[in-house]
C-alpha positions as CSV (number, residue, x, y, z in Angstrom):
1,X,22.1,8.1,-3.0
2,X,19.3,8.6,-5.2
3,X,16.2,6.2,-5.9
4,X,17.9,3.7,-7.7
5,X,15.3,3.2,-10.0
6,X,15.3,7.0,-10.9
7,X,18.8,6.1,-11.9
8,X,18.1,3.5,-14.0
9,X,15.2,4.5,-16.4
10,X,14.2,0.5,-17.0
11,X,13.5,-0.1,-13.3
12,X,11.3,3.1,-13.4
13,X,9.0,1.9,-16.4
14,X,9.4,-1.7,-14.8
15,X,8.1,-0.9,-11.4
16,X,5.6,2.0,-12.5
17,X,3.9,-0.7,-14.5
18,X,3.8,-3.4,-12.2
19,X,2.1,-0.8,-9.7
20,X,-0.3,0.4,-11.6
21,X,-1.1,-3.0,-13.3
22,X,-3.7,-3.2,-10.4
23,X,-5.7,-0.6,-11.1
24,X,-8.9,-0.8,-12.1
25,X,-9.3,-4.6,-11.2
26,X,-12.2,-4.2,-9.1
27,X,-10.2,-2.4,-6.0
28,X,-11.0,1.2,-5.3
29,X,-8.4,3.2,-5.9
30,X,-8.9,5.2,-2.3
31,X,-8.5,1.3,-1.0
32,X,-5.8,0.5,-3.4
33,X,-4.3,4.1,-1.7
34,X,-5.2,3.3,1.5
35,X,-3.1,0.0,1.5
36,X,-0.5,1.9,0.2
37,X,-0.6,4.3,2.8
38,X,-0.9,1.7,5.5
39,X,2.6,-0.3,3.6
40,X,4.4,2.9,4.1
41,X,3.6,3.7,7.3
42,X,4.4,-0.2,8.5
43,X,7.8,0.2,6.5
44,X,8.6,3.6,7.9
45,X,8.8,5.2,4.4
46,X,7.9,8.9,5.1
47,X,8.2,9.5,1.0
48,X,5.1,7.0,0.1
49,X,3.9,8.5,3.9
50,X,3.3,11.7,2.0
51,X,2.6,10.7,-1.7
52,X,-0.3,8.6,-0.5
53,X,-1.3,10.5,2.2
54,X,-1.4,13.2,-0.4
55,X,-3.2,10.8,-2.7
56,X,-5.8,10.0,-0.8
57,X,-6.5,13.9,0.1
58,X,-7.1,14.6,-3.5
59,X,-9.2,12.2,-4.0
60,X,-11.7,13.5,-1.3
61,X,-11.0,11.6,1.4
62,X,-11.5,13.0,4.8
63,X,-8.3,14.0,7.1
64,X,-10.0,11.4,9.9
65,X,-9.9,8.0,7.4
66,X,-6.2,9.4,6.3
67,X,-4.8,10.0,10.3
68,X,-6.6,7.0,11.5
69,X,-5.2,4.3,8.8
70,X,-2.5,3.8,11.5
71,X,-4.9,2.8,13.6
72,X,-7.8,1.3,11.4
73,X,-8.6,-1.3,13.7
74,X,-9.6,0.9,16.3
75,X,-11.1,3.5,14.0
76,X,-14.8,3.5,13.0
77,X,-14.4,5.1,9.7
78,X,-13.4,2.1,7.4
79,X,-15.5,-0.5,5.6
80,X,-15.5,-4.4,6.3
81,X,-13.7,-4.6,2.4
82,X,-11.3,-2.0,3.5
83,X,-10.2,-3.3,6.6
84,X,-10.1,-6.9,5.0
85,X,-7.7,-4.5,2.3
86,X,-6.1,-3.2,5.1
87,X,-5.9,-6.6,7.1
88,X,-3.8,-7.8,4.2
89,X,-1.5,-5.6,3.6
90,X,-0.1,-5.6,6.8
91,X,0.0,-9.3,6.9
92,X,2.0,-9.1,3.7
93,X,4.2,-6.5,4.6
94,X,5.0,-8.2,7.9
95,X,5.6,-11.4,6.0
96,X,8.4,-12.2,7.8
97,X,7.2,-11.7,11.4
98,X,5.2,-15.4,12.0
99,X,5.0,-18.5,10.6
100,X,1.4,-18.1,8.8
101,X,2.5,-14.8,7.2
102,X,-1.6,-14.4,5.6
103,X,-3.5,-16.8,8.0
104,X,-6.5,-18.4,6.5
105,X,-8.4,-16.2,8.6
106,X,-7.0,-13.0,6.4
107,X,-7.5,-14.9,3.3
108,X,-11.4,-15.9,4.2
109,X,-12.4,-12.2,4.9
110,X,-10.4,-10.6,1.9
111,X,-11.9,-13.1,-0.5
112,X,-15.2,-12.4,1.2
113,X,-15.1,-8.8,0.1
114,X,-12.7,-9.6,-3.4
115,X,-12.9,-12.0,-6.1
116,X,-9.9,-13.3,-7.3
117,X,-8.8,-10.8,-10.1
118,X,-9.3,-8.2,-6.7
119,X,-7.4,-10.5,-4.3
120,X,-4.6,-10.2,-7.1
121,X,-4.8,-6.5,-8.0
122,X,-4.3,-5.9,-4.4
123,X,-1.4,-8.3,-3.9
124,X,0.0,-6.7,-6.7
125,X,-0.4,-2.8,-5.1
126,X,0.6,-4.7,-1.5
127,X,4.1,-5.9,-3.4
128,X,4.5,-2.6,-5.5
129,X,4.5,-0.2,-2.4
130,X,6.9,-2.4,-0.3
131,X,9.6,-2.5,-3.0
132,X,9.5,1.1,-3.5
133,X,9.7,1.7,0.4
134,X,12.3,-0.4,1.1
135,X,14.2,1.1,-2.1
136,X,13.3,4.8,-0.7
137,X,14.2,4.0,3.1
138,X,17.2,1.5,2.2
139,X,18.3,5.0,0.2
140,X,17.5,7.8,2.7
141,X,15.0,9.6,0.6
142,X,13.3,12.1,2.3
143,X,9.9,13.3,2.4
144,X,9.1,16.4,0.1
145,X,12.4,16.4,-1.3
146,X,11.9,13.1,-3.7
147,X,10.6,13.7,-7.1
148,X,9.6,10.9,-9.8
């Protein structure tokens, strides 16, 4: 089936400008890209796998921050406000996996590095991403084949 939001036009607009309603909120865009990234790879969503893989590539980021957001608590190549970022979006991606979805913990260390216009601008790119994985893997979309 194709992206059902390629099929109807008013999803499109509707979800392309709730996603990028958080730029430019105080979030890097490589951070905003990198929680993206991390989303997709959680979700098992090899179309956003590439786009923001891709993304982040353009934008000058080296190939060892892009291979090792898998892997970012391990790797020395992120900063404490990116791995807060990072922290995050895998606590609300895996929402449903424990009680205390975002522990206090999460919350402390994100708000350490983000004010609140930030914390939201990166709930709202966290959200974004995960509905437009689970719309591409819920659909089969394949990597290099989808187009916007």
């Amino acid at each position: 089936m194709t992206n059902p939001a390629v099929l109807i036009p008013a999803a499109m607009k509707g979800l392309y400008a709730y996603g990028t309603a958080a730029d430019d909120l105080g979030v890097p865009a490589t951070t905003l890209a990198m929680t993206h990234l991390r989303a997709s790879q959680i979700n098992g969503c090899s179309v956003c796998v590439e786009i923001h893989a891709n993304e982040l590539k353009k934008a000058g980021e080296t190939d060892e921050r892009i291979f090792a957001v898998a892997a970012w608590q391990d790797a020395p190549y992120f900063t404490e406000a990116e791995r807060a970022a990072l922290a995050l979006t895998e606590a609300v991606t895996r929402i449903a996996d424990r009680s205390d979805a975002v522990s206090d913990e999460i919350w402390a260390e994100a708000g350490r590095h983000y004010d609140e216009q930030g914390l939201a601008a990166l709930l709202i790119a966290i959200s974004a991403v995960n509905v437009w994985n689970r719309l591409n893997v819920a659909t089969r979309q394949v990597a290099g084949e989808w187009k916007p």
